[in-house]
C-alpha positions, -999 to 999 in steps of 0.1 A, spaced: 0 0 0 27 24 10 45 17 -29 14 26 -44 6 62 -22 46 65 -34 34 63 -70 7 82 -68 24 116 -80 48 98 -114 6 81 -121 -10 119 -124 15 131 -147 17 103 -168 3 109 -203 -32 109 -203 -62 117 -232 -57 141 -255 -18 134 -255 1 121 -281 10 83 -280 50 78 -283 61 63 -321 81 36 -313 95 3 -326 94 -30 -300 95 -67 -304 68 -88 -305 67 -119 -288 90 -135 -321 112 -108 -319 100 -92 -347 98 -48 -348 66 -37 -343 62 -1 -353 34 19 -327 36 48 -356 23 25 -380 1 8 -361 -18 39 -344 -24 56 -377 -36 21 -394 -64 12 -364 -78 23 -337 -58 6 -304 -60 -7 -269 -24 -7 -257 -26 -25 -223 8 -24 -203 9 -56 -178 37 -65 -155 42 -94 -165 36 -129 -168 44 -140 -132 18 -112 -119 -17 -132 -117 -37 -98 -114 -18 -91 -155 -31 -129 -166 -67 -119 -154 -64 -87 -173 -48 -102 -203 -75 -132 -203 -106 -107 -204 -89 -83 -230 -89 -118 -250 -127 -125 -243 -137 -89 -254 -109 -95 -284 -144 -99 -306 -161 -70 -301 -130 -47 -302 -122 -60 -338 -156 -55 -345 -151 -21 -341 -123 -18 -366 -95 -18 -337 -67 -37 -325 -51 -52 -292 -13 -47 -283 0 -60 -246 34 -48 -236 55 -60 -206 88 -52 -200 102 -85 -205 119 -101 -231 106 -118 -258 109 -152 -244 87 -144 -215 61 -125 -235 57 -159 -256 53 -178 -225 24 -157 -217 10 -149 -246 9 -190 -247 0 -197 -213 -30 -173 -216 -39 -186 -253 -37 -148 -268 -47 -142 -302 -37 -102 -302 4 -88 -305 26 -90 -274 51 -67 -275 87 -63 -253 95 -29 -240 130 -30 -246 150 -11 -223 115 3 -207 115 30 -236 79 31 -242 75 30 -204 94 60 -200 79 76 -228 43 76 -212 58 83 -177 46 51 -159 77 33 -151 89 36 -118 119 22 -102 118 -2 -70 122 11 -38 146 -12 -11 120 -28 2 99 -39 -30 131 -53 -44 137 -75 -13 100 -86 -14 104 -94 -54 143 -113 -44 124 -133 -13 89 -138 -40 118 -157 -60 113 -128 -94 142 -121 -109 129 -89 -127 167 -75 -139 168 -109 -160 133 -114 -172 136 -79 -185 167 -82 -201 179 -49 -189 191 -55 -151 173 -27 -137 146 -33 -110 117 -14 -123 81 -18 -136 55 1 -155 25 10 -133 -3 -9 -149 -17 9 -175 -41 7 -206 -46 33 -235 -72 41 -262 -53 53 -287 -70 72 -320 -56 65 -354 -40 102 -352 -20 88 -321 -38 108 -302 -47 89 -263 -85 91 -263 -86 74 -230 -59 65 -205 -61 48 -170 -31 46 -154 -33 32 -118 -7 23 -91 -24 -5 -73 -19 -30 -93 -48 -51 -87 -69 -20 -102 -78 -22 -143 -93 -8 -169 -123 -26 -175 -124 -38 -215 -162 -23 -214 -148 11 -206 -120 0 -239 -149 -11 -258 -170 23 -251 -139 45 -261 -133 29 -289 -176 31 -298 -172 73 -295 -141 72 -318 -163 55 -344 -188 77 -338 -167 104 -343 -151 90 -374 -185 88 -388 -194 124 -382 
C-alpha cells in the first residue's frame, strides 16, 4: 500500500487523453519490430501495459482483454499488450494465456518511460520481489529493478490517447467495457 501512495504523483503526470501516444519500434513476442507509428495511424488501439507474466492480477487482465478480443475487432481496432520482458517471457504468456492479439517487449522500458509510468523499485519492493523468488533485472533483459505502473490506453488512429487509465495499485484495471466504449465514441466520431 505504502509503494502505491509512493506512486501516486509519477501516475497523475503520466500521459493521459488528448496526449500524443509515443512512435516507437518493439519486439513482438517473435522478436519481430513492431512499429506503434504504423500501427496507431492504421487502427484504432487498446495498448494494455501488464507487469508481466508472473503477476496473476496481468493474466486476469490479459485473459478478459482476450474474451472482449471480438467485439473490439468488430469495431475496426486492435489489441497490443506490452511487458517489460523479453521476448521469451512475453511468448510464455501470450501462450499460457492462449492470446490471439500482438505482445510486444519494452525494450529497455523506452515506451514506459515515454508515457511516464515506469517507476523504479524502492529497497523494500526489491527485497519482497528477491524473497517472491522474481528475478525482474533478468526477465527484463535490462538488469534494472523497475516496472510500469499498470496501464491501458485508447489510442485514436491520429495517435492521439483518447482514453488513459493509469493506476498504481496494481490489482486495479481498466475494465475492456470502458475500452470497448472508447473505442464506440471514436467510431462515432469518425463517422461524423
Amino acid at each position: 500500500a505504502d509503494e502505491n501512495a509512493a506512486l501516486l504523483p509519477q501516475a497523475s503526470r503520466a500521459l493521459s487523453a488528448g496526449d500524443e501516444f509515443p512512435a516507437l519500434t518493439l519486439p513482438d513476442q517473435l522478436g519481430r519490430p513492431v512499429d506503434f507509428g504504423s500501427l496507431a495511424t492504421a487502427q484504432p488501439l487498446v495498448v494494455v501495459f501488464y507487469r508481466g507474466g508472473w503477476c496473476p492480477y496481468c493474466n486476469l487482465e490479459l485473459r478478459a482483454y482476450q474474451q472482449a478480443l471480438p467485439e473490439i475487432e468488430r469495431l475496426g481496432a486492435r489489441v497490443v499488450a506490452v511487458s517489460p520482458e523479453t521476448p521469451d517471457h512475453s511468448l510464455s504468456t501470450a501462450e499460457k494465456n492462449a492470446l490471439a492479439f500482438t505482445v510486444l517487449s519494452d525494450e529497455a522500458g523506452r515506451l514506459s518511460d515515454a508515457l511516464g509510468i515506469r517507476y523504479e523499485f524502492s529497497d523494500a519492493l526489491k527485497d519482497y520481489f528477491v524473497r517472491a523468488g522474481h528475478d525482474l533485472p533478468t526477465r527484463h533483459g535490462d538488469g534494472r529493478w523497475s516496472l510500469p505502473i499498470p496501464a491501458t490506453y485508447v489510442v485514436a488512429p491520429d495517435r492521439r490517447i483518447a482514453l488513459a487509465e493509469v493506476d498504481p495499485d496494481y490489482r486495479v484495471r481498466l475494465d475492456p467495457a470502458r475500452a470497448i466504449t472508447a473505442l464506440q465514441a471514436l467510431a462515432g466520431a469518425a463517422q461524423r
